[in-house]
C-alpha positions, 0 to 999 in steps of 0.5 A: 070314594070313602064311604064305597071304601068303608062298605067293602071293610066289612067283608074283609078280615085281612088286618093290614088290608083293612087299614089301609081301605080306612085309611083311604090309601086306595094303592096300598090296599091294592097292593096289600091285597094282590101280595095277599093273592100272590102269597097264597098261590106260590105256597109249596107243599113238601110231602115224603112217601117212604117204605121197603120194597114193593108195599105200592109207594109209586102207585100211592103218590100217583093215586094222591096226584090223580093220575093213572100209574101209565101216565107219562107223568107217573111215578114208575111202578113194579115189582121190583124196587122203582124208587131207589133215591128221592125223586120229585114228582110235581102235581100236574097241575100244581107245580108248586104244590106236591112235590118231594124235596131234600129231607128237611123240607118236607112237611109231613111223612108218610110211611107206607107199608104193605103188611107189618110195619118194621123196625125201620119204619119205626126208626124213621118216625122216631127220627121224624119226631126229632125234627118235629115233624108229622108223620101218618102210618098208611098201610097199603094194598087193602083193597087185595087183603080184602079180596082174599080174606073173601076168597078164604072165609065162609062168613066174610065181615069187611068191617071185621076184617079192616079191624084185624088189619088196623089193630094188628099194625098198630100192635106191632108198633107198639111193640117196637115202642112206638107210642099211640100210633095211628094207622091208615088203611087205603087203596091206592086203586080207589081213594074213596074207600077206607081210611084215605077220607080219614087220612086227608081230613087229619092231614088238612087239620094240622097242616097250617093254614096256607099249606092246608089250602094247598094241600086241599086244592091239590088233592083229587076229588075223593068225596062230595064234602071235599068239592064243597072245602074247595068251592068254600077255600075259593069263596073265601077269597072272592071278595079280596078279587071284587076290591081290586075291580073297585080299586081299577074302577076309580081310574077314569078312563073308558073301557079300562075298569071292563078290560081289567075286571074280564082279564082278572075274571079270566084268571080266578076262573082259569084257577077255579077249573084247575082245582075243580079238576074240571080241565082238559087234561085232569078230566082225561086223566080222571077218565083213565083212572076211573074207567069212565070214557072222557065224553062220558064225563063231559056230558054232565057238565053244564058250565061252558067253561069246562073243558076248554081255554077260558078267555075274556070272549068267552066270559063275556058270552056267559056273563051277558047272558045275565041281565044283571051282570050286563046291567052293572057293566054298563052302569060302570061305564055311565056313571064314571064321569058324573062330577063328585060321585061318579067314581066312589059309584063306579067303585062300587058297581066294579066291586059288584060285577066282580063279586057277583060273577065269581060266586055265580061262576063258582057255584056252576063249577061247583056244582059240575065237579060233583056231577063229574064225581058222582058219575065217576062213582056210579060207574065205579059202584062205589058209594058218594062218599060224604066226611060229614 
């Protein structure tokens, strides 16, 4: 059992996990590692989105959560103030996650604008930084600016024109003795256009580590180079799954080590297409966002896993199919009770089984949420937006 323990050390970083595999202490490594798991899936982010009247606060926060502004879960939206007092609005499928609270436990700020930036825009800033927090200046509606500057000009430059609008924000900050501002140009209508990459790559760099996690699962899928943070945030975390399979797989009981490891598998996945956005209600609203019909966007969705409840059976159908995964299953079971090896062996083939079926679980899902964005964004015409 030892040896099989210290083979599973070298893919682990996590110190007090690592001590406790060297230490031979097979429960304690378990139970450090499921507090390691549970620490990262309960990690709540707080985000502010504040402005006057009008400049599109509602329409933004429904934007960053994936949904449409006629969601039954949306933020209203309207011409007149919709928003008058802080209002929770919980991602769909993160509770936990995005939601506004009382004002100090907010992680970050964004202040919003529609236009110029006003003196009170400032004033909030200025009282943010007091309390040594971030905030990001996002100014909004881009998307209707560039719209009439192309109506009004004989020679119309996009790029020119974006410019205009960042250096005169920024300029008016100034003015009111805002020092280095960074300003923001988005469109809530469409997230891949703009700076809202920008905005999401600088908000993902100085949030700490587990919020950045968080912050990145919850966010919709604006770009190729995001699902592939997403598929590395969970990769990340396959090998802490394998080891608690292989702490189950000691125990020597028929049938106990496959019924843990499919439960466990059932659960991991179940996380994997909620991030991926790859679940029946983020498809159908990412099919109301984006205009692009719900079977439209299950049609180029190879994974059986996709669009439906993930249960043992229906892993077990997909893992089977898989000479390999079958193999190693079976060679759990067998090798159990040969005397003196037989656990520290089927420590090892559980570690295996799990960690092989995760990552080839996780590359397919991968794979179909950039299928899913590339057929939105063709519908759209608007180019696959990569951060590289």
């Amino acid at each position: 059992m030892l040896l099989i323990l210290f083979t599973i050390i070298s893919a682990v970083e996590n110190t007090e996990i690592k001590e406790a595999l060297e230490k031979n202490d097979q429960h304690l490594a378990v139970a450090k590692i499921q507090e390691y798991l549970d620490k990262g899936q309960n990690v709540p982010l707080n985000i502010a989105v504040t402005g006057e009247t009008g400049v599109g606060k509602s329409t933004f926060v429904n934007a960053i959560r994936g949904i449409d502004n006629k969601d039954e879960k949306a933020a209203p939206t309207g011409c007149v103030e919709t928003t008058m007092k802080v209002t929770p609005y919980p991602h769909p499928n993160y509770p936990n996650y995005l939601k506004m609270v009382e004002f100090k436990k907010f992680d970050f700020f964004i202040i919003i604008s529609a236009d110029r930036f006003r003196e009170n825009d400032v004033k909030l800033a200025k009282e943010i930084q007091k309390m040594e927090k971030k905030f990001y200046f996002v100014r909004s509606k881009i998307d209707d600016n560039i719209r009439n500057e192309e109506r009004g000009q004989r020679e119309f430059n996009e790029e020119r024109t974006l410019t205009q609008i960042r250096d005169n924000c920024i300029q008016g900050l100034q003015d009111l003795r805002l020092q280095s501002p960074q300003v923001f140009l988005v469109s809530s209508v469409d997230l891949t256009l703009y700076d809202f990459p920008l905005l999401v790559e600088t908000l993902k760099e100085e949030l700490p580590e587990l919020k950045k996690e968080a912050f990145l699962l919850a966010m919709p899928n604006i770009s190729v180079d995001m699902i592939k943070e997403k598929k590395k945030a969970f990769k990340a975390k396959v090998k802490y799954f394998a080891i608690l399979s292989a702490g189950v797989g000691a125990v020597p009981v028929p049938g106990v080590s496959a019924a843990v490891d499919t439960t466990l598998l059932v659960s991991v996945v179940t996380k994997y297409v909620l991030g991926f956005g790859l679940d029946i209600p983020s498809l159908k609203r990412m099919a109301n966002y984006s205009g692009v019909p719900y079977e439209e966007l299950k049609k180029v969705i190879m994974s059986t896993l996709i669009a439906v409840k993930v249960t043992p059976e229906l892993l077990l159908r997909l893992l089977v199919q898989f000479s390999s995964l079958t193999a190693l299953l079976a060679a759990e079971e067998g090798t159990r009770f040969i005397p003196i090896i037989g656990i520290p062996v089927s420590m090892g083939l559980s570690f295996a089984f799990t960690y092989s079926s995760l990552n080839m679980i996780l590359d397919t899902l991968a794979d179909d949420a950039e299928k899913v964005f590339t057929r939105v964004c063709r519908c759209q015409q608007t180019p696959v937006v990569s951060l590289c």
